[in-house]
C-alpha positions in Angstrom: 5.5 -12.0 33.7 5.8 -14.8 36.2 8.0 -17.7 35.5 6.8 -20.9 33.9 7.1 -24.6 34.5 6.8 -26.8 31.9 7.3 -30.6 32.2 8.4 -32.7 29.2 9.4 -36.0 28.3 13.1 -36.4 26.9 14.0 -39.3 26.4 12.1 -41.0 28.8 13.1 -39.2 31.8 11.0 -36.3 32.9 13.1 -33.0 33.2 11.8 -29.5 34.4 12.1 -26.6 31.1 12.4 -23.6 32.6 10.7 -20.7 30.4 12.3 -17.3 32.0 10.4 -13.8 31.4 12.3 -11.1 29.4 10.9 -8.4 31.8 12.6 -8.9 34.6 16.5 -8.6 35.3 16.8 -11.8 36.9 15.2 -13.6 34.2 17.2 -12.5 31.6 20.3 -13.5 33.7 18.9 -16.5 34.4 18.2 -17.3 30.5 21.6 -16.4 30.0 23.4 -18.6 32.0 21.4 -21.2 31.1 22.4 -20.8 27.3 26.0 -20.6 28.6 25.2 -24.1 30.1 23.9 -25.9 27.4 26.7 -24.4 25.2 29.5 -26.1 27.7 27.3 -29.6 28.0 27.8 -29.1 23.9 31.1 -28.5 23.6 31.4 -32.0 26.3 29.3 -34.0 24.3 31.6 -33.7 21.0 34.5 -34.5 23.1 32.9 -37.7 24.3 29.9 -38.2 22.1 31.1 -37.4 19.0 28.3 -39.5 17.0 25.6 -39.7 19.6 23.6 -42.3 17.5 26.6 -44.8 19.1 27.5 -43.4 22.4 24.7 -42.0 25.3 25.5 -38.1 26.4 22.1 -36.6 27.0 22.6 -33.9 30.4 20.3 -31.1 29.9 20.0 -27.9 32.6 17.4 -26.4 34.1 17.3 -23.5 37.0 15.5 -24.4 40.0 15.8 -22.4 43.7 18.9 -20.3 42.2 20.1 -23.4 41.2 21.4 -25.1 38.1 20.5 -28.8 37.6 22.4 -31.3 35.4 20.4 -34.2 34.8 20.5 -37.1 31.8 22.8 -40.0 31.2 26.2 -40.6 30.3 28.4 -43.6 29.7 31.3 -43.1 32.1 32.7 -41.4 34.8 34.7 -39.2 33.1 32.1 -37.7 30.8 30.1 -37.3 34.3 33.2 -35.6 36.1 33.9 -33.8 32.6 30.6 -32.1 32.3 30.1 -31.3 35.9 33.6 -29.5 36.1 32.7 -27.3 33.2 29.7 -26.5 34.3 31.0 -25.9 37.5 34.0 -23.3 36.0 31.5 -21.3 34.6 28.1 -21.3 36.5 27.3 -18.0 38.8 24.8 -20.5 40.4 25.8 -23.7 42.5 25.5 -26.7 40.4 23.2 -29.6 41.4 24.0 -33.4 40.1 21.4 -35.8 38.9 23.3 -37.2 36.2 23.9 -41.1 35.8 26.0 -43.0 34.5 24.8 -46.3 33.2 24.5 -48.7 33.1 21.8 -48.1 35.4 22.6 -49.3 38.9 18.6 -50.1 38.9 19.5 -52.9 36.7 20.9 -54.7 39.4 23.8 -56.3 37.2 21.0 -57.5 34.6 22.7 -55.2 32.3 22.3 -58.1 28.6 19.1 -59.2 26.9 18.5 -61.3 24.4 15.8 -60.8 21.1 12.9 -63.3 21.9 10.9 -61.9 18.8 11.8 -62.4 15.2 12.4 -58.5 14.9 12.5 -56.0 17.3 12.0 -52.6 17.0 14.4 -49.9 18.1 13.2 -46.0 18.8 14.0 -42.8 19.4 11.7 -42.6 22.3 10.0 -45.2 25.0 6.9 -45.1 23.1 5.2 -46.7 20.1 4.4 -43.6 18.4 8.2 -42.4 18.3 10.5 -43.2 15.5 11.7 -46.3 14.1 15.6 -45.5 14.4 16.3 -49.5 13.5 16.1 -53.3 14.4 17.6 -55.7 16.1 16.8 -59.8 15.2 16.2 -62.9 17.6 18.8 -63.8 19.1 20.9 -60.4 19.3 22.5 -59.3 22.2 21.9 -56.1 23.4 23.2 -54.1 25.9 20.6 -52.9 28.9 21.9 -48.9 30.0 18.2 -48.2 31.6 15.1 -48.9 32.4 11.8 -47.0 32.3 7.9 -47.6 31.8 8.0 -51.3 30.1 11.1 -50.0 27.9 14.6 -50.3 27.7 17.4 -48.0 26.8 19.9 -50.3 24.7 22.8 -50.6 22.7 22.4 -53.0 19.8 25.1 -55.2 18.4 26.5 -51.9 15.9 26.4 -49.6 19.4 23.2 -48.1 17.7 20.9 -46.5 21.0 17.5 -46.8 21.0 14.6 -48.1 22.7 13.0 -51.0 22.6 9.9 -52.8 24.5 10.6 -55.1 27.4 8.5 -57.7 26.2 10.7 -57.9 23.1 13.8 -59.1 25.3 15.2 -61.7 28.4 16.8 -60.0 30.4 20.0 -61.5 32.2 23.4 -60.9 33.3 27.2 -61.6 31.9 26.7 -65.8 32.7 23.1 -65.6 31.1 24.6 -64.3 27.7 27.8 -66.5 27.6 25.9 -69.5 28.3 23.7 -68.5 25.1 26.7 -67.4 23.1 28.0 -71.0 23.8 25.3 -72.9 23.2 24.6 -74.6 19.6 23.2 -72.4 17.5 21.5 -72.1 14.2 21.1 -69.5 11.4 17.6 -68.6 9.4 18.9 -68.6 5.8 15.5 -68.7 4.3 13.7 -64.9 3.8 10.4 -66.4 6.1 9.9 -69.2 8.6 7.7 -70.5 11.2 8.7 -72.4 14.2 5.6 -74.8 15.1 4.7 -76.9 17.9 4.9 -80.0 16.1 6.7 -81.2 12.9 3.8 -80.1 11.4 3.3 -77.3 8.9 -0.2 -77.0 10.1 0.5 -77.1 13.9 0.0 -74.0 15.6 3.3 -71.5 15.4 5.4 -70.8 18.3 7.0 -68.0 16.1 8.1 -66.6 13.0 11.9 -66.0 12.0 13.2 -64.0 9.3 17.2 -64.2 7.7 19.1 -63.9 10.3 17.5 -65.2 12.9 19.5 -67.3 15.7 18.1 -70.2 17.4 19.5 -72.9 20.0 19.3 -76.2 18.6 17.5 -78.8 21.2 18.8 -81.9 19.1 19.3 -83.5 15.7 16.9 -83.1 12.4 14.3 -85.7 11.7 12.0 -85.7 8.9 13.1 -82.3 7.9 12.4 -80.6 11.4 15.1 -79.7 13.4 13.8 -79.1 17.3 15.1 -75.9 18.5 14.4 -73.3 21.8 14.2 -69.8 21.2 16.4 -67.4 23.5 13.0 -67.2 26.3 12.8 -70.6 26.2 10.3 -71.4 24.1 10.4 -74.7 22.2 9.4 -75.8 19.0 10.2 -77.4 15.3 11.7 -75.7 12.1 11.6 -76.6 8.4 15.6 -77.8 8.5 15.9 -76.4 4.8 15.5 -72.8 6.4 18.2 -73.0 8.9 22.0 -74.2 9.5 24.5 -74.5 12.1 26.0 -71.0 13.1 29.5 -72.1 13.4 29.1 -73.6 9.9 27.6 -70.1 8.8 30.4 -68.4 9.8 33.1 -70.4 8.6 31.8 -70.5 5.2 31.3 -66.3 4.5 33.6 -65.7 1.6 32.7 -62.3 0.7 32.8 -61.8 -3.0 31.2 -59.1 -5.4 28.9 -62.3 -6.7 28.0 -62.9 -3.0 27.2 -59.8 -2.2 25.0 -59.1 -5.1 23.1 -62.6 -4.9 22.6 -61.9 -1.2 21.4 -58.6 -2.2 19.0 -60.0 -5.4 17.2 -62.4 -2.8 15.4 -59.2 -1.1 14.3 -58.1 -4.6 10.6 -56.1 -4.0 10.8 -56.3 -0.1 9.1 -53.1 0.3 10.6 -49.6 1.9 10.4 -49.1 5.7 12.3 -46.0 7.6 14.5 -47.8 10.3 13.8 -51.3 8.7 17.2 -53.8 8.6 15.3 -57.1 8.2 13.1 -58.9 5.4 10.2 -57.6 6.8 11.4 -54.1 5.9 14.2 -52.4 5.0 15.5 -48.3 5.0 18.1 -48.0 2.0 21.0 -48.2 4.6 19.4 -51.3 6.6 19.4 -53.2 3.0 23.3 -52.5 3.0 23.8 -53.4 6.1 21.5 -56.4 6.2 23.5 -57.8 2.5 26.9 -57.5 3.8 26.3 -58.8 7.1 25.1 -62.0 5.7 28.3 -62.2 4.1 30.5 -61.6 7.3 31.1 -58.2 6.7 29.6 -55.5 9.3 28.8 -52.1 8.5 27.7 -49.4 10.1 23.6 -48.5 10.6 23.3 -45.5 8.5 24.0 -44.2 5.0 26.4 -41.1 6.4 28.6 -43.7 8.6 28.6 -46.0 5.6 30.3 -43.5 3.6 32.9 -43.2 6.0 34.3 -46.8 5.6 36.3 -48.7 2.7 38.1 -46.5 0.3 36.8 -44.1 -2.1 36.6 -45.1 -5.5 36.7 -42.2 -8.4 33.9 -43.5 -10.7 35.3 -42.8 -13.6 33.6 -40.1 -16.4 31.4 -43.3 -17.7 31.4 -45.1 -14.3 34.2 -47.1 -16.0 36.0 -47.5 -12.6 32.9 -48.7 -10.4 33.1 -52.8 -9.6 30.6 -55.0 -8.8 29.8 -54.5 -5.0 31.1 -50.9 -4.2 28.9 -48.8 -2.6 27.3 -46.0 -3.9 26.0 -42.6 -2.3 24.1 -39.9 -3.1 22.7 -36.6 -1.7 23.9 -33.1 -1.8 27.8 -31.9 -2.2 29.0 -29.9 0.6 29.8 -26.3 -0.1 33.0 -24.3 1.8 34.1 -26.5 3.4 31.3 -28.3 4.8 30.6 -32.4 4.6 28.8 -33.9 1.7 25.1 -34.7 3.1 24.2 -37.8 2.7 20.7 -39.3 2.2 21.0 -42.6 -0.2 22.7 -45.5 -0.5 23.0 -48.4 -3.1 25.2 -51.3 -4.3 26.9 -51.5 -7.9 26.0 -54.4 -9.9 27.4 -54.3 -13.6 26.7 -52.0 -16.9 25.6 -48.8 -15.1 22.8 -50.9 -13.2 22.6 -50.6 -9.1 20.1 -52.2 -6.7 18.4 -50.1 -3.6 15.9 -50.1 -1.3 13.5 -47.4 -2.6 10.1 -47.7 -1.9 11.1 -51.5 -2.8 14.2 -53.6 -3.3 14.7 -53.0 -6.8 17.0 -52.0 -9.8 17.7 -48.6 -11.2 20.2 -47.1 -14.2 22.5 -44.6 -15.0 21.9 -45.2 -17.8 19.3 -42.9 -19.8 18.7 -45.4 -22.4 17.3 -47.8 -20.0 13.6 -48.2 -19.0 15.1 -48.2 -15.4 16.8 -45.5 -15.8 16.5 -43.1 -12.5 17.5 -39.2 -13.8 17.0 -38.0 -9.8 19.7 -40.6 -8.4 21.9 -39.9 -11.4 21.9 -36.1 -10.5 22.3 -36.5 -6.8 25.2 -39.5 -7.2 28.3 -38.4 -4.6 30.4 -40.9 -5.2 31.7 -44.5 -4.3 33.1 -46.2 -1.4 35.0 -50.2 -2.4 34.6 -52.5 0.0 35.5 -55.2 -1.0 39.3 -55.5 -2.6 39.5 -59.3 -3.6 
C-alpha cells in the first residue's frame, strides 16, 4: 500500500499527517518512530505545559524525505531547545525544525490588543464553528502570540489560550497598552448598557456594554451622560447610573460572603452558555468566575482549576460546616489513586440552598424537602473549597 498524505488543520497551522502502510518494513519503522516522537514531545509538554489551557506547547511530527519534522508553537526558548534535544537523542532520522516560539516575530512587536466589543469570544480553533472555550470583555488586555486568517492566537487576562477574531481587538504594542492602562477609566456596573451617539436614549448606538465593561472617560457627566471613547476610538454617551470610575471600583471591593452572594443574585435567570463568563451568557465556572471578580477576587477559568484554590472545607454530615460563599463541586470521586473529576461548580448561600449556572442562573437544595431540591447534584456533591476567611 502506498503511503498517504493527508493535510489537516491544527490549530490553525496546516501540518502534513503522515498515514504509513503496515505492509511494508519501512513503514512500520517509520510508524514507530513516529510514536516514539510524539511520546517524547509528551513527556516535554508536562514538563513545560503542565495545564496547556494556560501555557502554548503544541509541536506535532510528521516524516517527510526520511526526515522527522517538529513543527507548532511554544512559549520559550527553552521548551524549543528542550523538545528538539529529545527528539534529537532519540530519532534514527535527522530532525528538521519548524517550531516557533512566540510571540510571533510576524507581529512585528504589536504583540497587546485591546477588546473593542462588549464581549468577545475565545475558541479552540480560528474559526466560528469551533468551540467556545471562553470570553474576554471590552477593555481587556490580551496578549497577541500569532497571527493567522483574520484570527489571533491570545492569552486573556487568566493566561486562558484561545482564539479570537481580529475584528474583535486593536492591536498595538507595550506604549499603546500603558497609555490605555493609564488613562481614566470607567466600570459598567449595570447588567446591560448602550453607548449612543448623543445623550439620547433614542440616538443611534455606538455599542452595547455589559458588567464589566471598561471605558475611557472623554470628560465630566452632564444630564446623566457621561462622554466616554471606547478602546478603537470610538466615541459616544453612557447612562452615568450604569458606570463609575475604575479607580473608585477598585478601592471599594471588600469581599464579603454578602457581597459575593448579592453579586451573584443580580445574574439570577441569565441563561446557560458553554464558554460564557459575561451577562450575556454564562458556563457554571464563568458565573464563579464572573461573581468573584466583581468583588476583586480572581479565579481561575474552569471548574477543575477552581477546585484547586482556597482551602478545603469538610462539609459537615448535615452541611453544618459550609459558609455563605464557599464553593462547591461536584462530579465523580476518583478511584486508586486517581483525581476527583470535576464537571460542576456552585456557590453556598444559607440553609442547604446554593446558586449555579445551570441551564439558568438559578437556586437549587440539598435539601429533599424543598421544591428546589436537586437529587442529581446532591449525589454527585465532591466537596467544598472556602474562599473567603473574613
Amino acid at each position: 500500500m502506498q503511503r498517504q498524505i493527508i493535510r489537516i488543520a491544527v490549530a490553525g497551522m496546516c501540518l502534513l499527517s503522515s498515514l504509513f502502510a503496515v505492509s511494508k518494513g519501512e513503514g512500520i519503522d517509520g510508524g514507530r518512530q513516529r510514536r516514539s516522537v510524539d511520546s517524547v514531545i509528551l513527556k516535554v509538554r508536562k514538563q513545560f505545559a503542565p495545564d496547556p489551557r494556560l501555557t502554548l506547547f503544541h509541536v506535532t511530527s510528521h516524516v517527510e524525505n526520511s526526515h522527522v519534522v517538529l513543527e507548532g508553537f511554544v512559549e520559550s526558548q527553552q521548551a524549543r531547545a528542550a523538545v528538539l534535544q529529545a527528539v534529537r537523542r532519540m530519532a534514527k532520522s535527522p530532525v528538521v525544525d519548524k517550531v516557533v516560539v512566540v510571540p510571533d516575530a510576524t507581529l512585528r512587536g504589536k504583540t497587546k490588543g485591546i477588546v473593542r466589543v462588549s464581549v468577545g469570544n475565545l475558541r479552540a480553533e480560528p474559526e466560528h464553528s469551533s468551540e467556545l472555550v471562553s470570553q474576554v470583555l471590552m477593555g481587556m488586555v490580551l496578549e497577541l502570540l500569532h497571527y493567522h486568517d483574520g484570527w489571533f492566537l491570545v492569552h486573556a487576562p487568566d493566561r486562558y489560550i484561545g482564539w479570537i477574531e481580529s475584528s474583535s481587538i486593536v492591536q498595538g504594542d507595550n506604549v499603546f497598552e500603558e497609555e490605555w492602562l493609564k488613562s481614566k477609566r470607567l466600570i459598567v456596573t449595570s447588567l446591560f448598557s448602550v453607548i449612543r451617539s448623543r445623550m439620547d436614549v433614542a440616538s443611534e448606538p455606538v455599542s452595547d456594554a455589559v458588567t464589566g465593561c471598561l471605558l475611557r472617560a472623554r470628560g465630566e457627566a452632564s444630564n446623566g451622560w457621561v462622554p466616554v471613547a471606547l478602546p478603537d476610538g470610538r466615541e459616544g454617551y453612557i447612562l452615568e447610573a450604569d458606570v463609575m470610575s475604575y479607580e473608585t471600583w477598585k478601592e471599594t471591593r471588600v469581599p464579603t460572603p454578602e457581597s459575593i452572594l448579592g453579586t451573584a443574585k443580580m445574574f439570577m435567570g441569565v441563561p446557560y452558555l458553554w464558554g460564557g463568563t459575561s451577562s450575556k451568557g454564562f458556563d457554571c465556572s464563568g458565573f464563579t468566575k464572573t461573581v468573584f471578580a466583581l468583588q476583586g477576587i480572581e479565579l481561575p477559568r474552569d471548574a477543575g482549576q477552581q477546585y484547586e484554590v482556597g482551602a478545603a472545607v469538610d462539609p459537615g454530615a448535615h452541611l453544618e460546616n459550609l459558609r455563605k460563599g464557599d464553593l462547591l463541586f461536584f462530579g465523580r470521586k476518583g478511584k486508586h489513586g486517581a483525581p476527583d473529576t470535576v464537571v460542576h461548580v456552585a456557590i453556598y448561600d444559607d440553609s442547604s440552598r446554593y446558586i449555579h449556572c445551570a441551564g439558568m442562573v438559578q437556586e437549587n437544595s440539598f435539601d429533599s424537602s424543598r421544591s428546589d431540591f436537586n437529587a442529581y447534584r446532591l449525589r454527585t456533591f465532591l466537596g467544598a473549597r472556602r474562599i473567603l476567611f473574613r
